[in-house]
LOVO-380595 format. One record per residue (C-alpha): x, y, z; residue in one letter. Coordinates in nm, 2 decimals. Layout:
! residues N
+--------+--------+--------+------+
|      u |      v |      w | rest |
+--------+--------+--------+------+
|      X |      Y |      Z |    A |
...
+--------+--------+--------+------+
//
This chain:
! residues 328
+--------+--------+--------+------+
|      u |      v |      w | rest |
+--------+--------+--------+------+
|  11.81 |   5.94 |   9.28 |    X |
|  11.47 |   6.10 |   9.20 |    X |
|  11.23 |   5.86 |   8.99 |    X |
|  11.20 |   5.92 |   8.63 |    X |
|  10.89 |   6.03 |   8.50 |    X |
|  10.82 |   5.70 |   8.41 |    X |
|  10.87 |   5.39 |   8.62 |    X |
|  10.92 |   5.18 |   8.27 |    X |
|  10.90 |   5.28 |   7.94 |    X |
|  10.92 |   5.13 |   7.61 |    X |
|  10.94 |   5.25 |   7.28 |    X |
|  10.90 |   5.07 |   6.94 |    X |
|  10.98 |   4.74 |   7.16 |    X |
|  11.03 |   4.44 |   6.89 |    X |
|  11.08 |   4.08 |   6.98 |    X |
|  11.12 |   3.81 |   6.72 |    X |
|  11.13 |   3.39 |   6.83 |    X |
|  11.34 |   3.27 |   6.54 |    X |
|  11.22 |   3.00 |   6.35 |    X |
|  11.25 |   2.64 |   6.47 |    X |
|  11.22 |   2.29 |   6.35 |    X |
|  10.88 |   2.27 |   6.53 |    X |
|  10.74 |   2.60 |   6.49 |    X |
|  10.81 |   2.89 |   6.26 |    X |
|  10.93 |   3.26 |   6.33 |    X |
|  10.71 |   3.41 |   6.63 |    X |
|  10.67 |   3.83 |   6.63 |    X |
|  10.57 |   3.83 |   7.01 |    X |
|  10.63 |   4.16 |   7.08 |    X |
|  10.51 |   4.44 |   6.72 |    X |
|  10.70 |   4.73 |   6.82 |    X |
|  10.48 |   4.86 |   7.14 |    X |
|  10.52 |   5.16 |   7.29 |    X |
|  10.43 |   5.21 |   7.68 |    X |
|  10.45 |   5.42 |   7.98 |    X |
|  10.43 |   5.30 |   8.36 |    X |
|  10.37 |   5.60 |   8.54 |    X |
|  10.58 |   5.63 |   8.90 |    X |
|  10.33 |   5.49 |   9.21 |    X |
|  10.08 |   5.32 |   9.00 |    X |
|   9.90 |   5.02 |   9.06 |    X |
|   9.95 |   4.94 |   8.66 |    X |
|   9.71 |   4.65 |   8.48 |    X |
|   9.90 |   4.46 |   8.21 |    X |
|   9.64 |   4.21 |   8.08 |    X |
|   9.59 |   4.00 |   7.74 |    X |
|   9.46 |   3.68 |   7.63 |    X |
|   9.72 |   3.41 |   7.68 |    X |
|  10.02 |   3.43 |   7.41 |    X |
|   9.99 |   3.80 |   7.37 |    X |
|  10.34 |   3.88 |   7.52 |    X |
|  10.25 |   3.98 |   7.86 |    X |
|  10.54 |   3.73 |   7.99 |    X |
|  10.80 |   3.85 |   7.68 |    X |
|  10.75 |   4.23 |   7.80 |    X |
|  10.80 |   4.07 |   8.14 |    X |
|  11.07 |   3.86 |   8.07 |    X |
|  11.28 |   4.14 |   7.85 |    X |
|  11.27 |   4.38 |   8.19 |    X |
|  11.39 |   4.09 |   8.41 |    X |
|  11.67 |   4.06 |   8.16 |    X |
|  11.53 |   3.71 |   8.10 |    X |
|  11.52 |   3.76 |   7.72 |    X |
|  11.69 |   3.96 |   7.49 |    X |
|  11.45 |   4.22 |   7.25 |    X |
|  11.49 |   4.20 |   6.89 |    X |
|  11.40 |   4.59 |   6.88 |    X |
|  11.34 |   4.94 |   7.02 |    X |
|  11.46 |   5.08 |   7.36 |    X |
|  11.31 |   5.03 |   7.72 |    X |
|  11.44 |   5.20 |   8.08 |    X |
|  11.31 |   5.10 |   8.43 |    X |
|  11.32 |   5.38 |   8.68 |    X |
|  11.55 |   5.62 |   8.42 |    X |
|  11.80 |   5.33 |   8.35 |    X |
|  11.86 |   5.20 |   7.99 |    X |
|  11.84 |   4.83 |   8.02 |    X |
|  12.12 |   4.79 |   7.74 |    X |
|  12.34 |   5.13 |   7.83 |    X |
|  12.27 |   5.06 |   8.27 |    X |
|  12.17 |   4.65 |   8.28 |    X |
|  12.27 |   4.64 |   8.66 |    X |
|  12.09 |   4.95 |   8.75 |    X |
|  11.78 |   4.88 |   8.56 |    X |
|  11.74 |   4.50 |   8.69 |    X |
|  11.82 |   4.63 |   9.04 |    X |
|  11.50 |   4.84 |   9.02 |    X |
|  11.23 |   4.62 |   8.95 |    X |
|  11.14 |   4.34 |   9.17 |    X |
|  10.94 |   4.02 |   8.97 |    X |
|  10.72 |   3.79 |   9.15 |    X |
|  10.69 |   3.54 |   8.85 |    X |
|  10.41 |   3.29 |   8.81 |    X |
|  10.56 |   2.98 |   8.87 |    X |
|  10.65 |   2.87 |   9.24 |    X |
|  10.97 |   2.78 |   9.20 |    X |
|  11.19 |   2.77 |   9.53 |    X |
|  11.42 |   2.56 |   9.67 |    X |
|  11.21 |   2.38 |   9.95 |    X |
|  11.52 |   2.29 |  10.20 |    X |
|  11.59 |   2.64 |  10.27 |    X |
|  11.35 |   2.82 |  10.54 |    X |
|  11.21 |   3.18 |  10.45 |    X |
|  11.49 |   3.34 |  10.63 |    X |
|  11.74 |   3.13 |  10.47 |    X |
|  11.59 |   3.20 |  10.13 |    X |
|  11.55 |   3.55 |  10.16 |    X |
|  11.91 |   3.64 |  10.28 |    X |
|  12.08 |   3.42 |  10.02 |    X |
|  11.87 |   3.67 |   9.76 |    X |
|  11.97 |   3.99 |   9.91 |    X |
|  12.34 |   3.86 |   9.86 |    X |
|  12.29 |   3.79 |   9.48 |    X |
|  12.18 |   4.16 |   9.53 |    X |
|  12.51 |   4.25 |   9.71 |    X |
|  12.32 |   4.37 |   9.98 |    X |
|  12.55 |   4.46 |  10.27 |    X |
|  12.44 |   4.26 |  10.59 |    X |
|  12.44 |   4.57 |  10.78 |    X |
|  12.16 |   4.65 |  10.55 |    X |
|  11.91 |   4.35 |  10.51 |    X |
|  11.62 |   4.35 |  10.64 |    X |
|  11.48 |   4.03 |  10.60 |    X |
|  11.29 |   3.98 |  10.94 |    X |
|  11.18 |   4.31 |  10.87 |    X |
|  11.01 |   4.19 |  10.52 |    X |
|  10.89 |   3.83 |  10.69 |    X |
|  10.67 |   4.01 |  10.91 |    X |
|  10.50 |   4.26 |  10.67 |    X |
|  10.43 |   3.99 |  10.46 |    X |
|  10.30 |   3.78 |  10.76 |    X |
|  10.56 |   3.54 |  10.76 |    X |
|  10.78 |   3.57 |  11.05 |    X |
|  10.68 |   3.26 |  11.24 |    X |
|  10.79 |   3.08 |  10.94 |    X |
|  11.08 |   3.22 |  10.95 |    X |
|  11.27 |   2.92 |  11.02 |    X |
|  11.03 |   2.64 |  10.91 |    X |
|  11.13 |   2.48 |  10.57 |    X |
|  11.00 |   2.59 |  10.26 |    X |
|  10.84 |   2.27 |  10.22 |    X |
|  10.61 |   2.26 |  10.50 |    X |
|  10.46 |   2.61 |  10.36 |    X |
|  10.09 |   2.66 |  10.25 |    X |
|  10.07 |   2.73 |   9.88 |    X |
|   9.94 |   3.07 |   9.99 |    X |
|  10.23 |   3.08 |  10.21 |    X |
|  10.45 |   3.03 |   9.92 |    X |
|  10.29 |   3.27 |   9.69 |    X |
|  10.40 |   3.55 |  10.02 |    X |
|  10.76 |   3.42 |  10.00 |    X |
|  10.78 |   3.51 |   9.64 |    X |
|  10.68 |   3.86 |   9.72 |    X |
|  10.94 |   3.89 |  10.00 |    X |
|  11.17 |   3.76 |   9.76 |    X |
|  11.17 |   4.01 |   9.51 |    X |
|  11.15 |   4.26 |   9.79 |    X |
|  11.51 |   4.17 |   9.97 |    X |
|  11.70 |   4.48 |   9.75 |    X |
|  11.41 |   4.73 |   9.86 |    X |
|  11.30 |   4.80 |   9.45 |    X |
|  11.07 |   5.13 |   9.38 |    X |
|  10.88 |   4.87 |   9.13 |    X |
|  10.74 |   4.54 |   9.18 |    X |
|  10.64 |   4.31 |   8.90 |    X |
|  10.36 |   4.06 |   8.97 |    X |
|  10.28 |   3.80 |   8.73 |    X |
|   9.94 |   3.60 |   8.83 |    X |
|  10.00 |   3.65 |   9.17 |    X |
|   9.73 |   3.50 |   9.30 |    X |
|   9.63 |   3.23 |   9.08 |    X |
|   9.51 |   2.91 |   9.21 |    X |
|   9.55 |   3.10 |   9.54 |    X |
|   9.15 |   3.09 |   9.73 |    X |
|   8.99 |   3.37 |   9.81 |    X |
|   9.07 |   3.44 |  10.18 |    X |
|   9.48 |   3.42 |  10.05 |    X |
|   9.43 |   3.61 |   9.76 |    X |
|   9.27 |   3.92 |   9.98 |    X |
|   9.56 |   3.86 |  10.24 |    X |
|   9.82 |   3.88 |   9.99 |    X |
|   9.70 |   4.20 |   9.82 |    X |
|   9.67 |   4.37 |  10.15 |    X |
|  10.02 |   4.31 |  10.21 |    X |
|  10.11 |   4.46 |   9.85 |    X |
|   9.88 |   4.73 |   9.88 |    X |
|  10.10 |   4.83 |  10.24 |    X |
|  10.38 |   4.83 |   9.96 |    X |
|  10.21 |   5.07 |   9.73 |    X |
|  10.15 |   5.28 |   9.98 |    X |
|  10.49 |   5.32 |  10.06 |    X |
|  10.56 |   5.43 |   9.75 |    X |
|  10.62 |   5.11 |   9.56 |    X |
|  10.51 |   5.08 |   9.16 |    X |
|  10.32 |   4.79 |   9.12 |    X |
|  10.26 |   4.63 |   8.81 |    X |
|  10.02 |   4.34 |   8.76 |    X |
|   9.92 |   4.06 |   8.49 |    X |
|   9.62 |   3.91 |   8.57 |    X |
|   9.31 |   3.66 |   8.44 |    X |
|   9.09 |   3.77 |   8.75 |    X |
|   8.96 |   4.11 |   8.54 |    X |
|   8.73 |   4.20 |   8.84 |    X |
|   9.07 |   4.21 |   9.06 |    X |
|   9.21 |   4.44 |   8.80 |    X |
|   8.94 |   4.64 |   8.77 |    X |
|   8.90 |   4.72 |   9.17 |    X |
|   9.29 |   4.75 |   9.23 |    X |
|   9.49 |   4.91 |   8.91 |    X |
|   9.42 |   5.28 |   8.85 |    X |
|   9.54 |   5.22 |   8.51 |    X |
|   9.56 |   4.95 |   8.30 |    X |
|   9.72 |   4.86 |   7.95 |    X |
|   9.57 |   4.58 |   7.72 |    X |
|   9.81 |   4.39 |   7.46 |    X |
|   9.68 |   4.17 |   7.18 |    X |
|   9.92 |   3.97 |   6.94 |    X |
|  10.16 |   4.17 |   7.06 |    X |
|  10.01 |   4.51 |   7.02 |    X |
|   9.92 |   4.72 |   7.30 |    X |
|   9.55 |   4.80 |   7.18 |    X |
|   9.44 |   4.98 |   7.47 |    X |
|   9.61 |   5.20 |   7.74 |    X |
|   9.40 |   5.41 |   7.97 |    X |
|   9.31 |   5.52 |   8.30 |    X |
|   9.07 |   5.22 |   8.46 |    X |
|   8.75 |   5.45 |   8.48 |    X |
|   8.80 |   5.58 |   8.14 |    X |
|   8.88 |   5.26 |   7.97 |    X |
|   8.55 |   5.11 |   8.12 |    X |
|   8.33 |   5.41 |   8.05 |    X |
|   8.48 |   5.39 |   7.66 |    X |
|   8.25 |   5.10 |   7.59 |    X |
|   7.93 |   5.27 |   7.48 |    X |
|   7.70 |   4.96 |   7.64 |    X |
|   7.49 |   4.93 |   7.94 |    X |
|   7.21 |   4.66 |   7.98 |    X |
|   6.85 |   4.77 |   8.07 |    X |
|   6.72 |   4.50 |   8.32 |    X |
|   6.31 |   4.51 |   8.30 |    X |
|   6.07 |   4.31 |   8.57 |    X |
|   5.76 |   4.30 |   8.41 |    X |
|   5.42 |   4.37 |   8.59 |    X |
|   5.35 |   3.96 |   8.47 |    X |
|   5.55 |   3.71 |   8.46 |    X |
|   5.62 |   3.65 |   8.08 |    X |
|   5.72 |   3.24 |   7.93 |    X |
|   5.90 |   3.40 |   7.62 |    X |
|   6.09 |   3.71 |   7.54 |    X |
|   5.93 |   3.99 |   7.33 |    X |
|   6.04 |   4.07 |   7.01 |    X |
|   6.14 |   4.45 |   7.07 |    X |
|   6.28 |   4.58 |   6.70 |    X |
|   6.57 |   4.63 |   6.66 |    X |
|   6.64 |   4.57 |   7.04 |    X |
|   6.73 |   4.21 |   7.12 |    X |
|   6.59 |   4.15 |   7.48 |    X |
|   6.66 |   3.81 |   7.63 |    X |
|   6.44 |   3.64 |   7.96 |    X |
|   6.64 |   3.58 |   8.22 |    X |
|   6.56 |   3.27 |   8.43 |    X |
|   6.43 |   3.58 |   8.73 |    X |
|   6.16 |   3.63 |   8.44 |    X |
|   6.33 |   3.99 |   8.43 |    X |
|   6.41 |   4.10 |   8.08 |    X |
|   6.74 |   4.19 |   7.94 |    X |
|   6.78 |   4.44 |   7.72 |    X |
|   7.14 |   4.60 |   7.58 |    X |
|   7.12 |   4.90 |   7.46 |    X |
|   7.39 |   5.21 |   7.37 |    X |
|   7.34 |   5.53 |   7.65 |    X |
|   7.49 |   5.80 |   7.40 |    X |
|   7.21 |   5.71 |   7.19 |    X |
|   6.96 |   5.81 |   7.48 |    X |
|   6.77 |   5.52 |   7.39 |    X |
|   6.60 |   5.39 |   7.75 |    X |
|   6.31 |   5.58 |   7.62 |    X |
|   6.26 |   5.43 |   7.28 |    X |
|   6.29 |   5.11 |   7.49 |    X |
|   5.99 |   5.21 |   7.71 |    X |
|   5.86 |   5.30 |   7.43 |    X |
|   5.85 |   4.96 |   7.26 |    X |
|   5.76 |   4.78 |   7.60 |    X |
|   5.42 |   4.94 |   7.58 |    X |
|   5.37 |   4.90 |   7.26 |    X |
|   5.41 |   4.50 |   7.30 |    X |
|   5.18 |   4.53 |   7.62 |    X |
|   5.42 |   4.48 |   7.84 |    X |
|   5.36 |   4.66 |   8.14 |    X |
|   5.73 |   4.79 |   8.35 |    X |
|   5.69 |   4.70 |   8.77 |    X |
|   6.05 |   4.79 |   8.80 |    X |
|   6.41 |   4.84 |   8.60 |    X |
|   6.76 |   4.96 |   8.65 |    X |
|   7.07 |   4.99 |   8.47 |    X |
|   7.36 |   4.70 |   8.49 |    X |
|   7.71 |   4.90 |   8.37 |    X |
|   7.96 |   4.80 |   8.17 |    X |
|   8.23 |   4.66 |   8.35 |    X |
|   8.65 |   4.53 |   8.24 |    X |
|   8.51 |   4.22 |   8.07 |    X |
|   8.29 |   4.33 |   7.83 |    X |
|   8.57 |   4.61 |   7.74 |    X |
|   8.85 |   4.30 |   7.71 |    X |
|   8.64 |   4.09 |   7.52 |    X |
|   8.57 |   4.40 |   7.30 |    X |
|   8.92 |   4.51 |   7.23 |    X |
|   9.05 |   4.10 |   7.20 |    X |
|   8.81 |   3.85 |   7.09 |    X |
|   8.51 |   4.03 |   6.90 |    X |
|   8.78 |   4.25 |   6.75 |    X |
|   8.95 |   3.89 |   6.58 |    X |
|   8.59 |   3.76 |   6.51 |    X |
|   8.50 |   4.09 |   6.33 |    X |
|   8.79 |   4.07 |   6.15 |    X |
|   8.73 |   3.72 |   6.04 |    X |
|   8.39 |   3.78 |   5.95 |    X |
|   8.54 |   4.06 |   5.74 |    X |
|   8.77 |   3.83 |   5.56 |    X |
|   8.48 |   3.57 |   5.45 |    X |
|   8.29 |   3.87 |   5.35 |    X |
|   8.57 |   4.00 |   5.09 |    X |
|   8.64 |   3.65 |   4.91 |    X |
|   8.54 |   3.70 |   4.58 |    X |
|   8.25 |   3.54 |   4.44 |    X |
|   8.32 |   3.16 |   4.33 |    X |
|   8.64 |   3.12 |   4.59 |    X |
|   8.64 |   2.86 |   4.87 |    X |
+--------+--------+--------+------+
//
């Protein structure tokens, strides 16, 4: 079939944990709407317990959504639940394998949950692009955790699915595993593969995704192109190194300028605002004499700590500030 427009979307997607004798009712997901565009590398990223994993979990068919509609690759997940599981591949979080079987054992007993004809596996095939095919017949438990972490990615790629889901796929992984295994999913991407990733590591996100989506108590609060989501924070840092070294930092009105242990100067400051001049400006008015500066951008952090924490913090501070007078 042709891809759909979308490789998932959701609309209005609702998902209520009843209440419990230990906790009470749980909105995870508040009606989110969201669009996976075909051959993507897609960023889904939140603090932990903003229903990354219930979005995840309600594609997989792993839990069941209170509310609203959602189809993977043109397939209604209630109307087509075969066809739209059979499209996405997940590579969950958790290592959780079966360590007596070897890789090859592994991967064929998944393409038969599949119903993958024999005739059509292609399970050495998968073992070598994923650099596993003299492991093919070791046991599971005699794999590397990095090893492991490849396995999972072969697995959900037995049934050949136009998305793959990857949830923290390279945590606790070190850094020589983590750049082998995104090489190998970056050979699936560009074969056409969706990929979408969850993901603590923003700098990771930030090189690989092209776009990426940002949920917060269960509201997607940002969804934008990578560049563009970046370039929306209106922040940059001015970085100073004074002709003379200087043992405190200056008071610069209304520009809060912090010594860094270099004895360069830090300075934030907002660039539609134009105000690198006004900064100069100030400089030499405090005597401060300029031997060289340059410009740090903002990068994914400072926009996911904008849209996540500092927005809860603001709106706490908000709430203090509208008690009445006299209330505790």
């Amino acid at each position: 079939m042709s891809p759909a427009r979308s490789a998932i979307s959701a609309r209005g997607l609702r998902k209520v944990y009843a209440a419990t004798k230990k906790a009470p009712a749980k909105e995870a997901l508040k009606g989110i709407d969201l669009d996976i565009p075909v051959g993507s590398i897609f960023g889904l990223l939140g603090p932990n317990g903003a229903g990354k994993s219930t979005f995840i979990n309600i594609l997989a068919g792993l839990v069941t959504k209170t509310a609203g509609t959602v189809t993977i690759w043109g397939f209604d997940i209630d109307k087509n639940p075969r066809q739209s599981r059979a499209s996405i591949g997940v590579v969950p979080q958790e290592i959780n394998m079966d360590v007596f079987f070897t890789p090859k054992e592994a991967l064929e007993i998944q393409a038969g949950l599949y119903g993958v004809p024999r005739r059509e596996r292609r399970t050495m095939e998968i073992l070598t692009v994923l650099g596993l095919e003299d492991k093919a017949n070791a046991y599971v438990r005699m794999l590397s955790g990095g090893m492991k972490r490849r396995l999972l990615v072969a697995k959900a790629m037995v049934h050949a699915p136009p998305i793959l889901i990857l949830d923290e796929p390279t945590a606790g992984v070190d850094i020589e595993l983590r750049k082998q295994l995104w090489d190998h999913v970056l050979k699936l991407h560009a074969q056409g593969v969706t990929i979408v990733l969850t993901t603590h590591y923003l700098e990771e996100a930030q090189e690989l995704c092209d776009r990426i989506a940002i949920i917060h108590q269960g509201e997607v609060v940002a969804c934008e192109p990578t560049e563009k989501l970046v370039a929306s924070l209106d922040s940059k840092t001015l970085l100073v190194t004074p002709t003379e070294k200087l043992s405190t930092a200056p008071a610069l009105h209304p520009y809060a300028a912090e010594l860094k242990g270099d004895g360069r100067l830090a300075i934030p400051y907002q660039p539609s605002k134009g105000e690198v001049a006004a900064i100069l400006d100030r400089l030499q008015a405090a005597g401060i004499a300029v031997k060289d500066l340059t410009t740090v951008e903002a990068d994914l952090e400072d926009v996911f700590l904008e849209l996540t924490y500092n927005r809860d913090r603001q709106r706490a501070l908000s709430g203090v500030q509208a008690r009445p007078a006299g209330t505790s």
